[in-house]
C-alpha positions as CSV (number, residue, x, y, z in Angstrom):
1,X,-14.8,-180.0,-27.0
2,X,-14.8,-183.5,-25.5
3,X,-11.6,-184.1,-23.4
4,X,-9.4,-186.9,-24.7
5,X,-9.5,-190.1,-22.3
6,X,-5.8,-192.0,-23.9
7,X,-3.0,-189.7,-24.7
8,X,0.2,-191.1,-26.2
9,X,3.2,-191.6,-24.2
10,X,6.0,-189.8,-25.8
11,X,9.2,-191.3,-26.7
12,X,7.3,-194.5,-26.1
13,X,6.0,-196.4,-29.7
14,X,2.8,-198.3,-28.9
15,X,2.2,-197.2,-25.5
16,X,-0.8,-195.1,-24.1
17,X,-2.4,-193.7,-21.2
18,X,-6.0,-194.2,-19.8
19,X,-7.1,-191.0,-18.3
20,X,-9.8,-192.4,-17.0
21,X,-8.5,-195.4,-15.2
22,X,-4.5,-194.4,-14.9
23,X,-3.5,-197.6,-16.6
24,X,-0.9,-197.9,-19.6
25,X,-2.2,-199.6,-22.8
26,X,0.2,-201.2,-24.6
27,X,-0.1,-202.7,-28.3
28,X,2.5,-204.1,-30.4
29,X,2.0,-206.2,-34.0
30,X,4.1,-209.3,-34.8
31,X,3.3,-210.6,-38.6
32,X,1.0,-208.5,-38.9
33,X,-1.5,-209.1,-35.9
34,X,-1.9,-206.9,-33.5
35,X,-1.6,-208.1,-29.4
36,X,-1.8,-205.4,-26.2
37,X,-1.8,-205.7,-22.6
38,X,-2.5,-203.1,-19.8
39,X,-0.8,-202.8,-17.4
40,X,-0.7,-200.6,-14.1
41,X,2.4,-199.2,-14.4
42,X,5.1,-197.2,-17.6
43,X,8.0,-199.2,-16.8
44,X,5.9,-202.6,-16.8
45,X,4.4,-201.7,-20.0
46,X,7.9,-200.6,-21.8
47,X,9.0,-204.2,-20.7
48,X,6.1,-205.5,-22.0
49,X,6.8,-204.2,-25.5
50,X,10.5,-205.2,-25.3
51,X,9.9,-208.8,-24.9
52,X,6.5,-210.3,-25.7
53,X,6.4,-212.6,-28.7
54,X,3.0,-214.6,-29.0
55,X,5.3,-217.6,-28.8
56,X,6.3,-217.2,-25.1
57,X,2.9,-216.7,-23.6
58,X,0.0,-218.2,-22.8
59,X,-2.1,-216.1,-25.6
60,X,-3.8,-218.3,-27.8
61,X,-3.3,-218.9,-31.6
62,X,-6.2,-219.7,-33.0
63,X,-5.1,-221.6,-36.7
64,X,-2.0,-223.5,-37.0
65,X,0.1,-221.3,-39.4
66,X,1.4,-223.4,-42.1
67,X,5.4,-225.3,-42.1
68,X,6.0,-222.8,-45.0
69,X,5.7,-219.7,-43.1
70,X,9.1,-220.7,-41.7
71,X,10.5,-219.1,-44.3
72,X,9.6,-215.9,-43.5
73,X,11.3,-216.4,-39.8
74,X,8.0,-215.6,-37.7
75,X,6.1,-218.9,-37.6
76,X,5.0,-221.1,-34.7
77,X,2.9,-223.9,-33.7
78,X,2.6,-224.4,-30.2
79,X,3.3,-221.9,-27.4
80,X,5.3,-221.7,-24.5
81,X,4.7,-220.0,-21.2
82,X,8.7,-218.7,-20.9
83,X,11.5,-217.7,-22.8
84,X,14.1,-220.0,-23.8
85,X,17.2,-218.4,-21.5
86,X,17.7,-215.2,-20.5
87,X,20.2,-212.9,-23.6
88,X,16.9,-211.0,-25.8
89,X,19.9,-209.6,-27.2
90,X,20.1,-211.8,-31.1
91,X,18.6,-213.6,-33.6
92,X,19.7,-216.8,-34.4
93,X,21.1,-215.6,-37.3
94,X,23.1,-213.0,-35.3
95,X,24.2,-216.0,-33.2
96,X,25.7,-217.9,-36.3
97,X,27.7,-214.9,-38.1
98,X,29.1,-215.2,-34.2
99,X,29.7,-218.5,-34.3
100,X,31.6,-218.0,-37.6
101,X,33.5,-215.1,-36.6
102,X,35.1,-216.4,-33.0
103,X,34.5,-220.3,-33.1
104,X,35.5,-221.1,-36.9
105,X,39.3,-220.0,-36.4
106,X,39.7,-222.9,-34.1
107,X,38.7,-225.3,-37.2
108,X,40.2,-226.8,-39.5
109,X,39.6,-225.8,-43.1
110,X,37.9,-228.2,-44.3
111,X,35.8,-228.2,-41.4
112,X,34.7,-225.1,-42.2
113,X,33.7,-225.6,-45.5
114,X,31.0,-228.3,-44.6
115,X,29.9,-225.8,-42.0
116,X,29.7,-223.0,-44.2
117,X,27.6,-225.7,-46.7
118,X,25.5,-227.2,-43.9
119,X,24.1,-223.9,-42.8
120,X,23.9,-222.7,-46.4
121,X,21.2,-225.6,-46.9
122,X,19.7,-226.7,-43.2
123,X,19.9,-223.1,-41.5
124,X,17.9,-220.5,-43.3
125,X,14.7,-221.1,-42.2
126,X,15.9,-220.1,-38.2
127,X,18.1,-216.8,-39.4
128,X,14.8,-214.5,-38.5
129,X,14.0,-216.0,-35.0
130,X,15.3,-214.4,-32.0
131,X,17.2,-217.4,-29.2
132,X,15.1,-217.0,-27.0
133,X,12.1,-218.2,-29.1
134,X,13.8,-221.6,-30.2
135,X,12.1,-224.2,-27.9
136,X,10.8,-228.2,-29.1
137,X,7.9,-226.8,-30.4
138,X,9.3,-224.4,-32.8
139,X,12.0,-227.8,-33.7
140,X,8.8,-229.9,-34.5
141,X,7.8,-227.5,-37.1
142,X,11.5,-227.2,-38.6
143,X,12.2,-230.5,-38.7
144,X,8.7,-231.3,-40.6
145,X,9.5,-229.0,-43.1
146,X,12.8,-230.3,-43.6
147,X,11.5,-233.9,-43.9
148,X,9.0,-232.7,-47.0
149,X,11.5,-230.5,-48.7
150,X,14.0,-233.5,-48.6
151,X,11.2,-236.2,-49.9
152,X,10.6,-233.5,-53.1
153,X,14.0,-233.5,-54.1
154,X,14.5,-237.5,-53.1
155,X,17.5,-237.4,-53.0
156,X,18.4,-241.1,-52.7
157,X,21.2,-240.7,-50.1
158,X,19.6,-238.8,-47.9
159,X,17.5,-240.9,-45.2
160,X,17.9,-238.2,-42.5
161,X,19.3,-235.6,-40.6
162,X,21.2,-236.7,-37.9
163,X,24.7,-235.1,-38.6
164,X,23.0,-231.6,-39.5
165,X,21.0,-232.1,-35.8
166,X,24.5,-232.5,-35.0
167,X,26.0,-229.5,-36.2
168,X,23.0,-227.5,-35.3
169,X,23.6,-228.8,-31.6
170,X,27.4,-228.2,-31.8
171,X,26.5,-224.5,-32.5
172,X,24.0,-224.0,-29.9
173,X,26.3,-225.2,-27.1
174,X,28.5,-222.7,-27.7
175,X,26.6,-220.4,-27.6
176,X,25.3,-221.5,-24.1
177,X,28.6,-221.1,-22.8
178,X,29.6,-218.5,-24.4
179,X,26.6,-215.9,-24.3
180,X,23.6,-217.7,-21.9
181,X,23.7,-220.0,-19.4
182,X,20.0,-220.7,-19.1
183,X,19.6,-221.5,-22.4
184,X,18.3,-225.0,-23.2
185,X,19.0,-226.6,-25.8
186,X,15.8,-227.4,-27.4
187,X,16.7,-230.5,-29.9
188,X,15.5,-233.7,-28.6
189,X,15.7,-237.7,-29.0
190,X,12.3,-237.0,-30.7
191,X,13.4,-234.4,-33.4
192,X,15.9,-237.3,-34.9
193,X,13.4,-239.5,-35.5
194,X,11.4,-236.7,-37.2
195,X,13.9,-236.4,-39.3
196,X,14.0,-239.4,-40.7
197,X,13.2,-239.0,-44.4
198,X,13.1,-243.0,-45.6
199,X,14.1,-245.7,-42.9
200,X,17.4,-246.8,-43.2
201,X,18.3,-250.9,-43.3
202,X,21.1,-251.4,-41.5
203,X,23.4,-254.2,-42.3
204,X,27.0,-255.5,-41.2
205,X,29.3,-254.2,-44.0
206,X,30.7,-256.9,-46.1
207,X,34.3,-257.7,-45.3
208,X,37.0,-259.0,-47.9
209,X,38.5,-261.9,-47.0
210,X,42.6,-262.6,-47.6
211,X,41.6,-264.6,-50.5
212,X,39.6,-262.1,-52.1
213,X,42.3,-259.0,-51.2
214,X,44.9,-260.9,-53.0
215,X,42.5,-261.6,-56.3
216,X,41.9,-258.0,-55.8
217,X,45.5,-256.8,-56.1
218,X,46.3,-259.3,-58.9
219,X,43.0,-257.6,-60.8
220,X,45.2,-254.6,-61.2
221,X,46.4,-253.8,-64.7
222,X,49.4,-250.8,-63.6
223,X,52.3,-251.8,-61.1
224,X,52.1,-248.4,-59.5
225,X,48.4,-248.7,-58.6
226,X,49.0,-252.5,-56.8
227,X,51.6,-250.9,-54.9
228,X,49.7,-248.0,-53.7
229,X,46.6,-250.5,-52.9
230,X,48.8,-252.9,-51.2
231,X,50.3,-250.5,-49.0
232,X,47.0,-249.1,-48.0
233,X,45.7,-252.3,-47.3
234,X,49.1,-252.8,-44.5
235,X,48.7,-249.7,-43.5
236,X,45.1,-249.8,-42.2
237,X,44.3,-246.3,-43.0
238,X,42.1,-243.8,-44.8
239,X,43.3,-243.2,-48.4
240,X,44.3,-240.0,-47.6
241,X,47.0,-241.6,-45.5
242,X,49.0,-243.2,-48.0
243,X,48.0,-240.2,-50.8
244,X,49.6,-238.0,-48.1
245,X,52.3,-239.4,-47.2
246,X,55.6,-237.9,-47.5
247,X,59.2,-239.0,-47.9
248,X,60.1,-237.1,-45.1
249,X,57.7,-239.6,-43.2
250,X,59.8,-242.6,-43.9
251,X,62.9,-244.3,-41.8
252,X,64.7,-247.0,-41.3
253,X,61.9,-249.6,-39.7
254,X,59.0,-247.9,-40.1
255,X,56.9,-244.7,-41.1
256,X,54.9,-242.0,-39.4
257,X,51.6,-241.9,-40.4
258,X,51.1,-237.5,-39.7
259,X,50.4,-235.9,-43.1
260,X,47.1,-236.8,-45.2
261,X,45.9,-235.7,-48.4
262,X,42.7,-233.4,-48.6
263,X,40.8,-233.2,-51.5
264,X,38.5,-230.4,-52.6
265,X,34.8,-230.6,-54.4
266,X,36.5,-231.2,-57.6
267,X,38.2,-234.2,-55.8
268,X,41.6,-233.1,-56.5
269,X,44.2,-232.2,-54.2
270,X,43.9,-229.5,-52.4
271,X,46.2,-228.9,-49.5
272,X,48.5,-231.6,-47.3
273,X,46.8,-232.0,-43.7
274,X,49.4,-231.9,-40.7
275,X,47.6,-234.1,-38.5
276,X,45.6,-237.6,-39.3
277,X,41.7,-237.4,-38.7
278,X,41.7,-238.6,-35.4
279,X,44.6,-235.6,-34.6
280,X,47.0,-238.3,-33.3
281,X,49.9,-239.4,-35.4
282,X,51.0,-243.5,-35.3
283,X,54.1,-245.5,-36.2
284,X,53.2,-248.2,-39.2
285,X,56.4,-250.7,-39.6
286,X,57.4,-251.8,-42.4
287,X,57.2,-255.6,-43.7
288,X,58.6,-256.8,-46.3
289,X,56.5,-256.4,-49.3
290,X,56.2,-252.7,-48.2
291,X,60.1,-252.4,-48.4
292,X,60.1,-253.6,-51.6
293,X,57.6,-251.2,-52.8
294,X,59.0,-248.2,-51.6
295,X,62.3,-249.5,-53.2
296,X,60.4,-249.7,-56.1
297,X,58.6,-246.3,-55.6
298,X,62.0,-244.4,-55.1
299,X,63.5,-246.2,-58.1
300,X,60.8,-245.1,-60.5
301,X,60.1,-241.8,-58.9
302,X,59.7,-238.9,-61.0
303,X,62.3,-235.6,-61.2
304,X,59.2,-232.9,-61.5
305,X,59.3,-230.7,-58.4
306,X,55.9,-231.1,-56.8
307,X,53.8,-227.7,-57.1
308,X,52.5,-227.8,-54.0
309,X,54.2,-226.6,-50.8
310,X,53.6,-227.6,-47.0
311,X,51.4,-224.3,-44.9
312,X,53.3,-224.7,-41.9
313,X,57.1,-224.2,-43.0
314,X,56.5,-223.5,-47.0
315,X,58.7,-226.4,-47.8
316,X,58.0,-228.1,-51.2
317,X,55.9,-231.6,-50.7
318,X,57.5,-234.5,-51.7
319,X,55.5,-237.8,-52.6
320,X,55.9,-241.2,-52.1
321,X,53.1,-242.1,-54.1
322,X,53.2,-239.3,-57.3
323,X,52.6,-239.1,-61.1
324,X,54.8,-236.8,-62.5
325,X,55.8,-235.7,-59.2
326,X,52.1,-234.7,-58.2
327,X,49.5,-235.7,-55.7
328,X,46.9,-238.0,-56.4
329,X,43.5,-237.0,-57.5
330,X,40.8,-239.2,-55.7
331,X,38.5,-239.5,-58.4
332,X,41.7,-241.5,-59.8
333,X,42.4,-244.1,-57.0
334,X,38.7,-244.6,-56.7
335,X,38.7,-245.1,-60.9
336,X,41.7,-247.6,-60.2
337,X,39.9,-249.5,-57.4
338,X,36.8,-249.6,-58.8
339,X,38.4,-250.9,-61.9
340,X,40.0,-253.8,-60.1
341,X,37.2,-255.2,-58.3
342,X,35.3,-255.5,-61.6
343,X,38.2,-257.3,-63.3
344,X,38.0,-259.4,-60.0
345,X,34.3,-259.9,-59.9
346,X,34.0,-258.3,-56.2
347,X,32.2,-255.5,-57.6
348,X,28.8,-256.1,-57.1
349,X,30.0,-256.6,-53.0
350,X,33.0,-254.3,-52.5
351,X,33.4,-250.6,-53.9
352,X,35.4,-247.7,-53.3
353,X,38.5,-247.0,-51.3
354,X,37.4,-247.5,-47.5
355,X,37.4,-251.3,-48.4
356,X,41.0,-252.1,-47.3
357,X,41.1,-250.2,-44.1
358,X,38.7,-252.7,-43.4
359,X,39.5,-255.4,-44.9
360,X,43.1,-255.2,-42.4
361,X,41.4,-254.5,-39.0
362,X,39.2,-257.6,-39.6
363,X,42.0,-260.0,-40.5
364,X,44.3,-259.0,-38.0
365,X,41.5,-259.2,-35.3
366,X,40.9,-262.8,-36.5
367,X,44.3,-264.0,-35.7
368,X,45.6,-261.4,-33.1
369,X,42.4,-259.9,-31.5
370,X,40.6,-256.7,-30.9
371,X,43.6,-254.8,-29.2
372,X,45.9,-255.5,-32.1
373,X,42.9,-254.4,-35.0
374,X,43.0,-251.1,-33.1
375,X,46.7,-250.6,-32.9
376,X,47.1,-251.7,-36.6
377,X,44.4,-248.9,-37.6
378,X,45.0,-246.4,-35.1
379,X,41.3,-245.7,-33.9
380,X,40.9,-244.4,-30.5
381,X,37.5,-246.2,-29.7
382,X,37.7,-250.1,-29.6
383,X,34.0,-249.9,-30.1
384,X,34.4,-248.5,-33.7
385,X,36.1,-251.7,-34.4
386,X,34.5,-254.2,-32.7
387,X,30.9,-252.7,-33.9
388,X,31.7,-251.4,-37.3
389,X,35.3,-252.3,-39.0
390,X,35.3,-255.8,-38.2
391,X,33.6,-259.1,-37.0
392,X,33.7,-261.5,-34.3
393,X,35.9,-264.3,-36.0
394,X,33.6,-267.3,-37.1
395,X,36.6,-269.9,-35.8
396,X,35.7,-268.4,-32.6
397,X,32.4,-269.2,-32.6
398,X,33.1,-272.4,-33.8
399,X,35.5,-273.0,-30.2
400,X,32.5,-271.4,-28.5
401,X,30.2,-274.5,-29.7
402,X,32.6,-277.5,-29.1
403,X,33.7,-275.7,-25.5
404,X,30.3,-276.1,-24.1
405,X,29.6,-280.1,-26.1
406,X,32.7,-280.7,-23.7
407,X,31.7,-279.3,-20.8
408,X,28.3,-280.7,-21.2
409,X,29.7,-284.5,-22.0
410,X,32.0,-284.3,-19.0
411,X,29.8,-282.8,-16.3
412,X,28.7,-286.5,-15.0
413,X,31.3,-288.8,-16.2
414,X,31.6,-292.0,-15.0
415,X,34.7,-292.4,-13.0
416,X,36.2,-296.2,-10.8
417,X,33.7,-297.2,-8.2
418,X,30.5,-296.6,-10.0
419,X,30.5,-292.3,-9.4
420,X,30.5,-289.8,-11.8
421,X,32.9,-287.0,-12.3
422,X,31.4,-283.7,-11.1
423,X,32.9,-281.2,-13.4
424,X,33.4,-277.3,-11.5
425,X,33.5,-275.1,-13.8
426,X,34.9,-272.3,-11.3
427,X,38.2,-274.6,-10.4
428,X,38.5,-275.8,-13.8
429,X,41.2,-274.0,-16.9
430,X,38.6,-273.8,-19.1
């Protein structure tokens, strides 16, 4: 009988032993191809088995497997000669039911929700991989997949996938503090720009001027809906401020701007926010016109107890702006607005709600500056409303241009004696 030269290593799947030369032969199949290595010793080969992917070594792949074998969790394009951190411990999709379970507490609710949706639709596809095998190479592939998925639906609104790189990022930090230091984060600048599905134009948003705000409020058919527009407009907010807000919110001179109104998918209220977007509450003071609109509000206020109750204490809500002594739907103020700028003929320029907020910032930086458009609105970055929510004022510009004819005329004027005046700029108040 001829003796056997590999015997099977028990307790130990995949592993055998060379009789012959001593050595440990190790196989192990991933998608269904089968890869081995020999190695000299039991405890190198065990290892072996435990962490070799074909993606984290030097082995060759002879055909590009296609984008849709993402799907299946096990495809790659390129390799890589290490793993991505140290932890072999979970898939990505063991990562993210982590994520949920420790990090989502800390959210808000809402918050949540667009989480939940955002992995729902941009995460599958990475659920199967283990962290250690997500590198730039494996992102290429993702992100190319998600470009051609998004062109087939064409969705017009979509022209990339910045916020769900975002997100994805977002996640993947925490989990680098949390679980592995060495790992890298492998999205980079290069993996936004492959995600561009249809290039975006970008242009200044349109500002209304004071002429066209007041043609806008006088465009309104219903007393109540002016009011409610003109005290967004004054209060430089986010309709979800003045939806939100609560009697409890108002004294003597001015308001507190803390509660907002959240709205669900079916763009009806949902639940009263404790805290503004930007989690910092501001004072808005009253002038006149708002005074007599709250006077008016209170006098024609309905006697229906709200339904809705506040989380934190369980006290009823209580409206300023109600019909029939409930919140506002969105889907309504937007109707309302939308309405009024077509009676106006500002339609085809302006739309929506987010036109007031603004169409304030940019007026009062006009008059009073940057520093005053960011107090009015109650953002924390003056960027955001130099670069976005307003624009340079044109009289400016127009100061700008006659500052520099004047300096230009007076730099060699003639003065008594035949010399000229020599104009220094440094020494001079201009």
């Amino acid at each position: 009988m001829k003796k056997k030269r590999f015997i099977s290593i028990k307790n130990q799947q995949g592993i055998r032993k060379d009789l012959v030369t001593g050595r440990y032969i190790a196989r192990k199949y991933v998608s269904g191809k089968e890869y081995s290595a020999t190695k000299s010793k039991l405890i190198d080969a065990i290892e072996w088995r435990r962490n070799f992917h074909p993606l984290l070594t030097n082995s060759e792949i002879r055909s590009r497997p296609s984008i849709d074998g993402l799907r299946d969790g096990h495809d790659v394009t390129k390799i890589q000669s290490r793993p991505n951190g140290v932890d072999q411990r979970f898939t990505f999709g063991e990562v993210w039911n982590l994520y949920r379970k420790q990090h989502f507490p800390l959210l808000e609710p809402q918050t949540r929700l667009d989480r939940e949706k955002f992995a729902k639709s941009f995460l599958p596809e990475l659920m199967k991989f283990r962290m250690v095998e997500l590198n730039p190479e494996l992102m290429d592939a993702f992100m190319e997949k998600k470009v051609l998925d998004a062109k087939e639906l064409n969705n017009p609104r979509r022209k990339h996938f910045d916020n769900d790189l975002k997100c994805l990022k977002a996640m993947l930090n925490w989990y680098r503090e949390n679980y592995d230091g060495l790992f890298v984060i492998p999205i980079l600048k290069r993996h936004y720009t492959l995600g561009i599905i249809r290039k975006e134009v970008r242009r200044n948003s349109k500002k209304m001027t004071v002429e066209e705000v007041q043609l806008f409020f006088e465009s309104f058919d219903c007393q109540f809906w002016r009011d409610f527009a003109e005290f967004h407009f004054y209060m430089a907010g986010r309709c979800q401020e003045p939806a939100g807000l609560q009697v409890e919110n108002l004294f003597a001179d001015h308001l507190k701007v803390e509660d907002v109104a959240v709205w669900g998918e079916d763009k009806k209220f949902l639940r009263l926010k404790e805290t503004p977007k930007n989690g910092e509450e501001r004072s808005v003071y009253y002038n006149n016109r708002m005074k007599e609109i709250l006077r008016r509000r209170f006098k024609e206020r309905s006697k229906v107890p709200c339904e809705f109750f506040r989380e934190s204490t369980g006290e009823r809500l209580n409206f300023v702006f109600e019909i029939d002594g409930q919140p506002l739907a969105y889907r309504t103020i937007q109707y309302q607005y939308n309405k009024a700028l077509k009676k106006a003929g500002l339609y085809s320029r302006f739309k929506s709600t987010h036109i007031l907020r603004k169409a304030m910032a940019n007026l009062v930086r006009s008059k009073l500056g940057l520093d005053a458009a960011q107090a009015a609105g109650g953002w924390k970055s003056r960027d955001v409303v130099e670069k976005i929510y307003t624009d340079a004022p044109n009289e400016l510009s127009r100061q700008a241009v006659d500052l520099a004819e004047r300096l230009v005329v007076n730099a060699r004027r003639p003065v008594a004696g035949g010399s000229f005046l020599q104009l220094n700029c440094e020494d001079s108040d201009v």
